[in-house]
Legacy VTK file of the C-alpha trace (Angstrom):
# vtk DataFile Version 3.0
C-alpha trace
ASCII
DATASET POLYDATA
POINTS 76 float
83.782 95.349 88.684
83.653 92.515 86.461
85.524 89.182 87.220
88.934 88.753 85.116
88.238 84.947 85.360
84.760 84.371 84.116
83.626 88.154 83.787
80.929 87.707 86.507
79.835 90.945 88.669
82.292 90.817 91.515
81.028 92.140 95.270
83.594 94.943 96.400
84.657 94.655 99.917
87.997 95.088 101.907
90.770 92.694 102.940
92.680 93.372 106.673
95.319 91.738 107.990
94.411 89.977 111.015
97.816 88.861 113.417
100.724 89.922 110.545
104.020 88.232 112.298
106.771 90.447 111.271
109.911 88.573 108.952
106.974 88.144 106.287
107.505 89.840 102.863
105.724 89.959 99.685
107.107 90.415 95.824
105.275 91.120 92.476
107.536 88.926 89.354
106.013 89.983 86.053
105.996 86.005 84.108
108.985 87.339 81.502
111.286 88.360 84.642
110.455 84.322 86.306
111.457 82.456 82.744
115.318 83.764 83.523
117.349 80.985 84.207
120.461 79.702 86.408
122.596 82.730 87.887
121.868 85.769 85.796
117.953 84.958 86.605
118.327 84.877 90.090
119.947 88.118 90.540
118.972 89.989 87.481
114.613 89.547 88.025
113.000 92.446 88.670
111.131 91.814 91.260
108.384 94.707 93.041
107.990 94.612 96.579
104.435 95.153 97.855
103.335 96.500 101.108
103.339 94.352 104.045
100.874 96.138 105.721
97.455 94.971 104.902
95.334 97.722 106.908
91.880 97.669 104.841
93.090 97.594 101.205
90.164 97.445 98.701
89.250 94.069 97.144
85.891 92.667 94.916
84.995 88.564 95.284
83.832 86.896 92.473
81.437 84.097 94.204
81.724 82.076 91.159
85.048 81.354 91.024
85.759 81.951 94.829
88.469 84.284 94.052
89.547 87.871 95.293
91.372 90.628 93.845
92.987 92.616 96.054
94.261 96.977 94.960
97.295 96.939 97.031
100.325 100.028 96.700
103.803 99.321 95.104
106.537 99.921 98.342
108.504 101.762 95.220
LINES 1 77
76 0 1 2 3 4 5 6 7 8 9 10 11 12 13 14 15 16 17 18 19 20 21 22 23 24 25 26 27 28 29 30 31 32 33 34 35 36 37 38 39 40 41 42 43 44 45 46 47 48 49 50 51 52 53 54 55 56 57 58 59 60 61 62 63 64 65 66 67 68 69 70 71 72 73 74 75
């Protein structure tokens, strides 16, 4: 897979989660839904929440720009 940063060859690998406390969450904002404003943003953003459980999900690390992208499932 090719980097979306600098378009390098990335190296494919996993990602685990390694000690996950529970009480932590994760959400996916698309950049339209975060440039609502005042009340009607806060509770009208769509927001997608993503799995918690990070048991070997696919990833690819760009050594260039010392990034990783991670395939992780939609909890929809």
């Amino acid at each position: 897979m090719k980097c979306l940063n600098c378009g390098r060859d990335m190296v494919p690998g996993s990602v685990e989660g390694v000690n996950q406390g529970g009480g932590a969450f994760y959400e996916f904002t698309a950049e339209e839904e975060k440039k609502k404003k005042g009340i009607k943003g806060f509770f009208s953003r769509e927001r997608i929440p993503v799995s918690t459980t990070i048991m070997d999900q696919p990833a690819w690390y760009c050594p260039n720009c010392k990034r990783i992208l991670m395939w992780m499932e939609a909890k929809e």
